[in-house]
N, C-alpha and C positions, 0 to 999 in steps of 0.2 A: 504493500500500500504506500504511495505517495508521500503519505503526512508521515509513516514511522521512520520513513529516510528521512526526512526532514527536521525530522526532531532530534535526532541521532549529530543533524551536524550542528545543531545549538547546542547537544551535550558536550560535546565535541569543542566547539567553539568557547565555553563556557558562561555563553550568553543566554540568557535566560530567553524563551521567545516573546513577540508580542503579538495579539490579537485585536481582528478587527472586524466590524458585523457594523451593519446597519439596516433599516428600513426592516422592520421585523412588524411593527405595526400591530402589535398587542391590542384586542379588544375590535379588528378589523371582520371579523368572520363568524361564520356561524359556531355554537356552543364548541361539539363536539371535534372540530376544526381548529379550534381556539387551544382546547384541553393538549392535541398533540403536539400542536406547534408548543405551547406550555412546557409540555414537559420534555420536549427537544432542546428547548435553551436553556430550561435546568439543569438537563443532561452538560449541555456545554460549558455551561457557564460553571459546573463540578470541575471537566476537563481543564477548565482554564486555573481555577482556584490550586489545582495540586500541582500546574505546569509553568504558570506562566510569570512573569514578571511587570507586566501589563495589560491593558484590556482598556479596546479604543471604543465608543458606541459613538458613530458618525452619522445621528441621527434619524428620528421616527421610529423608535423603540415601540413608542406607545402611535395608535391611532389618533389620537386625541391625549393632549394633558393639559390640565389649569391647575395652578395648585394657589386655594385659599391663603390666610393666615393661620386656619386654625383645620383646615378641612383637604384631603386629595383625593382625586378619586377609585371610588371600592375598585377589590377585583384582583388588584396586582400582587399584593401582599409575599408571594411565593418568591415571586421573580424581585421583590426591591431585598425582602429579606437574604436573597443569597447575593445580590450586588453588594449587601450591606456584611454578608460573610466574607465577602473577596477582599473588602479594603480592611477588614479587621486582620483579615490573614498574612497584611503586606502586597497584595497585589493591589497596583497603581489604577486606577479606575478614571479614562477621561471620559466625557461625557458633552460631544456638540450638538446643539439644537440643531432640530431640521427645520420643516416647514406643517407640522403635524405636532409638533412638540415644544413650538420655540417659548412658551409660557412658561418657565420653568423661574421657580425663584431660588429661596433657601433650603429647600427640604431635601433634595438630591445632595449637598453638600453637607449640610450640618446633620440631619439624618442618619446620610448614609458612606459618609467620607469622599463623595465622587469628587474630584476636578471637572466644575461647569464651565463650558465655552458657549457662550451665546454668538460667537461669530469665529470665521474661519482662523484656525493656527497651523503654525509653523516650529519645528522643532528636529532634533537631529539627534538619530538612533543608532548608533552600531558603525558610528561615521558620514552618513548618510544622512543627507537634507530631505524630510518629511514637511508634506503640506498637505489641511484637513481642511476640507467643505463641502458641505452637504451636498449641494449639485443644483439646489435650486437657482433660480431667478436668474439664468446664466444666458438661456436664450436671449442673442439681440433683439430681436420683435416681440418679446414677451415683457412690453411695460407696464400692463395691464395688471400683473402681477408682481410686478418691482414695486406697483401703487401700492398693491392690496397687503402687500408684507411691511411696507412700511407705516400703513394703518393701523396692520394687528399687533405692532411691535413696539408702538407710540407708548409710554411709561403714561403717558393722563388715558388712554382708552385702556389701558390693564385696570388701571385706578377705578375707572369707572365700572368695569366689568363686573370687578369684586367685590363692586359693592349689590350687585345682584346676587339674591338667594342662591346657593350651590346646587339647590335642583334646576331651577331653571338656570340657571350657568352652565351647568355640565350638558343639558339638552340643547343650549345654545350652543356650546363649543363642539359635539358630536356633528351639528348641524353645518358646522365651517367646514368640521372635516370630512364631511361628503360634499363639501361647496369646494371644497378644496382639490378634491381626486375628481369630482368631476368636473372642473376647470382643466386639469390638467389632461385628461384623459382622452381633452378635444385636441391636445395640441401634441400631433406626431409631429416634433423637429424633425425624426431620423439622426442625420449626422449634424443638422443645426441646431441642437439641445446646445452648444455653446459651451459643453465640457471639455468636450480633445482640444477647441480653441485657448480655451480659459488654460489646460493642462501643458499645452505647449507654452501659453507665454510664462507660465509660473517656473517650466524645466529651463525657461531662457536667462531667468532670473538666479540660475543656479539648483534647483531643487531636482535632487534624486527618483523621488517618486512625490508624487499628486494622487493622494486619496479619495475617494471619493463615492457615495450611495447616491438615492435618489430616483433613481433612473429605472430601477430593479431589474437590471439584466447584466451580469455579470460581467467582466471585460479587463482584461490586461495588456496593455498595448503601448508597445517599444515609440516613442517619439523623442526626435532630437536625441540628445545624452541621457535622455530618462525615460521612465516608464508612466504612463496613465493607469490607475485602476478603479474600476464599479468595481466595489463591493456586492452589487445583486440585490436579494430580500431573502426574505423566509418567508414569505406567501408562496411561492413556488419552488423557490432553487433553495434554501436554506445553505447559503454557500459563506464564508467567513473569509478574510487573509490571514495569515500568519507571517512575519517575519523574527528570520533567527541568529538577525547582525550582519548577513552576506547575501540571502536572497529573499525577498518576496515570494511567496504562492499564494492562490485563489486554491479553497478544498471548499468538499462539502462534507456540511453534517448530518451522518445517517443516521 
């Protein structure tokens, strides 16, 4: 198998490896749908706790998140409590907004020890320049959605949100996020999603690899001196990266 060689040359290397998932979309699908995909990423998310030395989530974990002052919403409990296992263990937890999730305040940090990025970073692993962004709002003709993110990201419209009842908040905010996929869902870029564009000028800028979800179709792809890569989802491909200080792989989780 792929991943056991690969793990071999982290041991090998002495590098611990690092991991990376996005678009998993918790809370997207019907009950029994929900339960597998569940307990596939508890599976993994064990795999990573006994292996890893870090653990990226690059966005839309959840279908939907708003988190109150005093209130988050039901349901997840399994999956924050083992995120919340992994940084107690020493495993480094980052955690970027997507466009599904960007609500995020203090409760993923203080909670549960994650590292929150509310916008794209940059960081260097193993000697290698890493750059994280979700994928959105990258299409050039897609302004329409450059508006709409920068509406739902305005610090006085959160303000005002929260101050809405948590029921009818959370049935408001499920409501974006089907306004949201199916806004998206009308626009095939194809190859003008604006990611390989965006990922070549980031490698011209020097960066090794350009990370990246959103998109849910998996993809690794050599440009210029560096690499592009989708991440994928776990609605369909449950595919993850791994890197172990010398190379990158795209696997999946069966």
């Amino acid at each position: 198998m792929p991943f056991r060689r690969f793990w071999r040359n982290a041991i090998a290397s002495g590098v611990k490896p690092s991991y990376f998932i996005s678009d998993v979309h918790l809370g997207l699908q019907e009950p029994e749908i929900e339960r597998q995909k569940e307990r596939a990423l508890l599976s993994f998310l064990e795999h990573v706790q006994s292996n890893a030395g870090r653990l990226y989530i690059l966005g839309d974990l959840f279908d939907f998140w708003f988190e109150y002052r005093h209130v988050i919403p039901k349901g997840y409990h399994r999956v924050l409590g083992r995120l919340s296992d992994l940084t107690e263990s020493g495993v480094e937890v980052h955690y970027l907004a997507g466009n599904h999730d960007f609500w995020v305040r203090s409760y993923f940090h203080e909670a549960l020890g994650l590292t929150v990025h509310r916008d794209p970073f940059a960081e260097e692993l193993g000697g290698k320049r890493f750059f994280y962004h979700h994928g959105d709002g990258l299409a050039i003709r897609d302004n329409g959605y450059r508006i709409l993110k920068k509406l739902f990201r305005s610090k006085i419209n959160i303000f005002l949100f929260s101050l809405i009842h948590p029921d009818l908040g959370i049935y408001l905010a499920r409501s974006w996020s089907r306004m949201s996929r199916a806004y998206t869902s009308t626009k095939n870029y194809g190859e003008g999603d604006g990611m390989v564009e965006y990922a070549v000028a980031r490698i011209k800028e020097g960066f090794d690899y350009v990370v990246m979800g959103h998109r849910h179709e998996p993809a690794s792809r050599k440009v210029g001196g560096g690499t592009y890569i989708n991440l994928g989802d776990w609605i369909t491909h449950r595919t993850y990266g791994v890197f172990d200080g010398d190379d990158f792989r795209l696997e999946q989780w069966n």
